[in-house]
C-alpha positions in Angstrom: 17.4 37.9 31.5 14.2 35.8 32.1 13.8 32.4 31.3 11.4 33.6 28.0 13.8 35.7 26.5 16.2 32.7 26.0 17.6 32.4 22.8 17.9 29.2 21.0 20.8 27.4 21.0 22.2 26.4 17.2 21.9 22.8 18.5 18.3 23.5 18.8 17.6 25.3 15.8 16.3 23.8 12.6 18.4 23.9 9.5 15.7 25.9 7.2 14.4 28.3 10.2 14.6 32.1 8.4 13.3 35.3 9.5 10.4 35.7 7.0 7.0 34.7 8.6 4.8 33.0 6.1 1.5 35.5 5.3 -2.0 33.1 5.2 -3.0 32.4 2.0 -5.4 34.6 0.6 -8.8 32.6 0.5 -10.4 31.8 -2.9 -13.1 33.7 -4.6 -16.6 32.2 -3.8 -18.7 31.6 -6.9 -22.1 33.8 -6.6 -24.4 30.5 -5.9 -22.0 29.9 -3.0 -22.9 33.5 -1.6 -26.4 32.9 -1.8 -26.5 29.8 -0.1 -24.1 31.5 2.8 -27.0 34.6 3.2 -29.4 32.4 3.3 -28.2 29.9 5.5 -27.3 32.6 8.2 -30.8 34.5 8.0 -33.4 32.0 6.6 -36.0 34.5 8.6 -35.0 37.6 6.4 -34.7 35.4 3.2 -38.6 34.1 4.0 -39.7 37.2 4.4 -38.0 39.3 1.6 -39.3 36.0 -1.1 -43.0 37.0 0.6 -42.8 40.8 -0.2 -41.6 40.0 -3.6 -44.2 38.0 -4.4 -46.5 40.2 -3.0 -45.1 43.1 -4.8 -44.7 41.0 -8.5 -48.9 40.1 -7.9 -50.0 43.6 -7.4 -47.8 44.8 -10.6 -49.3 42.3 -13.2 -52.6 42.7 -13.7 -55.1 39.8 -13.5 -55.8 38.1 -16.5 -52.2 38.1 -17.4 -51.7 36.5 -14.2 -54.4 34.2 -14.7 -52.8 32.6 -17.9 -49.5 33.2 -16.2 -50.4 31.7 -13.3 -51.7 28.9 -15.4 -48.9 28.4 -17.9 -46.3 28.7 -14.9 -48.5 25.8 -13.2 -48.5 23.1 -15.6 -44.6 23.9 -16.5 -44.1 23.2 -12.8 -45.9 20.3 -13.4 -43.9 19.1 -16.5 -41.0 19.6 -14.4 -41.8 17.9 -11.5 -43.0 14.8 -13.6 -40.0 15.4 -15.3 -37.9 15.1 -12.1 -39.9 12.4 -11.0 -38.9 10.1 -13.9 -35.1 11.5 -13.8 -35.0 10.6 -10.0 -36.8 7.0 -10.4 -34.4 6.6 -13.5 -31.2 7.8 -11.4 -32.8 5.3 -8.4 -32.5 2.5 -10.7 -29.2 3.6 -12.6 -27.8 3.8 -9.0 -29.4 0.4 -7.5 -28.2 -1.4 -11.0 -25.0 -0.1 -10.3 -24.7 -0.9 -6.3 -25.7 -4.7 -7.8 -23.2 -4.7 -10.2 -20.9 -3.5 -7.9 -21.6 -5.9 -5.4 -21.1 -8.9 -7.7 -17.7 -7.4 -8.8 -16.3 -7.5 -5.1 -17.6 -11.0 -4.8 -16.2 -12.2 -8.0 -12.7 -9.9 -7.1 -13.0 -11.8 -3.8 -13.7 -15.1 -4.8 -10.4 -14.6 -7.6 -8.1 -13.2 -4.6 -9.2 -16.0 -2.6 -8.3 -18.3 -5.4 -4.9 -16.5 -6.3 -4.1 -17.2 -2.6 -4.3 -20.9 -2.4 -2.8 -21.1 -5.7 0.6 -19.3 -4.4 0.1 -21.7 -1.2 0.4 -24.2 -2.8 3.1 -23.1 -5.5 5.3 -21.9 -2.5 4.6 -25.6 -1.1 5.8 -27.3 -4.2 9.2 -24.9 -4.4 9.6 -25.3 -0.6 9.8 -28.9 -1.0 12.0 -28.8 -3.9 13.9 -26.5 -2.3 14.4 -29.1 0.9 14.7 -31.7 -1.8 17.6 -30.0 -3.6 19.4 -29.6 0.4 18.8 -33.2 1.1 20.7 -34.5 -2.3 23.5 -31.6 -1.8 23.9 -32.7 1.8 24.1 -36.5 0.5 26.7 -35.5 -2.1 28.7 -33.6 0.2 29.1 -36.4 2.8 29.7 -38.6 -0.3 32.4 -36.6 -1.5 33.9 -35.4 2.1 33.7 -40.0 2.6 35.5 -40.3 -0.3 38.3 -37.3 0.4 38.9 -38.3 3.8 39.2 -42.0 2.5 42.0 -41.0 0.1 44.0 -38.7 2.6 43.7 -41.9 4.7 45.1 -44.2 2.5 47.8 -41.4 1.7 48.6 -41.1 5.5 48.8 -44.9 5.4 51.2 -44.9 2.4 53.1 -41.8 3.8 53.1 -43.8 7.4 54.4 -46.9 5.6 57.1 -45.5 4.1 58.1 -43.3 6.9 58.0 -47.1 9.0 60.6 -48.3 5.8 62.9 -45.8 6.5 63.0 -45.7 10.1 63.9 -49.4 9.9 66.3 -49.1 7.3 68.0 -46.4 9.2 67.9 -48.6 12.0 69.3 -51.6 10.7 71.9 -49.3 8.9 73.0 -47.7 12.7 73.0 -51.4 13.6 75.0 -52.7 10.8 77.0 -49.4 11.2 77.4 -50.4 15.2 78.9 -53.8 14.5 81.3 -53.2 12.1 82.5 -50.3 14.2 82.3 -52.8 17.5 84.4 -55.5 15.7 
């Protein structure tokens, strides 16, 4: 068996692997404009040259005073849309540079707030920081008050308990060496 015709091991295989090979997806219906501008993209030469013999073929079909006042109507509704278009554009210019302004001033004034917010939490995580080492400091004081004050008390109960404990022994002793002489006489 050669080397390719190894099979995976199931250590080596991944948990959702299946038999069925996934088919590419089917690709999405172009709309007509986008067909055009494909054809015409690939042979701009052909599309130049076809536009030509249409024109030349729509001239010789009209006759020439209807092409005249065609001609004439079609030119100054060019015109009206190109002076049209003119105004749209230099009103979509200034929409456009009015809008790059304002957005400009927005980022500054969103920059100059962020800037702000910042030192404000500096200086809030300052003031709890320092409370924070305040509130350690008196707990730490307290506790080595307290811990004085416990180990003072279990001092003067060792004392007490040492005291007594010192009463006792000597009783016991003087009682062995009371005990001692009246046995000895």
């Amino acid at each position: 068996m050669a080397k390719t015709d190894a099979k995976p091991t199931p250590a080596t295989k991944s948990p959702q692997a299946t038999n069925v090979v996934p088919l590419p997806a089917a690709p999405a219906e172009r709309r007509p404009s986008e067909k055009v501008m494909a054809f015409v993209k690939k042979h701009p030469v052909l599309t130049v040259v076809g536009a030509v013999a249409a024109g030349g073929v729509v001239s010789v079909l009209i006759p020439r005073k209807v092409s005249k006042k065609a001609l004439s109507r079609v030119t100054s509704l060019a015109e009206t849309v190109g002076a049209s278009a003119m105004l749209f554009g230099r009103d979509a210019a200034d929409k456009a540079r009015e809008m790059g302004h304002s957005a400009k001033h927005q980022s500054v004034d969103l920059g100059h707030k962020a800037e702000h917010a910042g030192h404000e939490t500096a200086l809030l995580l300052e003031k709890y920081g320092l409370a924070a080492i305040g509130a350690a400091s008196a707990l730490g004081r307290a506790t080595a008050i307290q811990t004085g004050k416990l180990s003072d008390a279990a001092a003067k109960r060792a004392t007490r308990i040492g005291n007594a404990a010192s009463e006792r022994s000597d009783k016991v002793k003087s009682m062995a060496l009371d005990l001692r002489s009246r046995i000895a006489h």
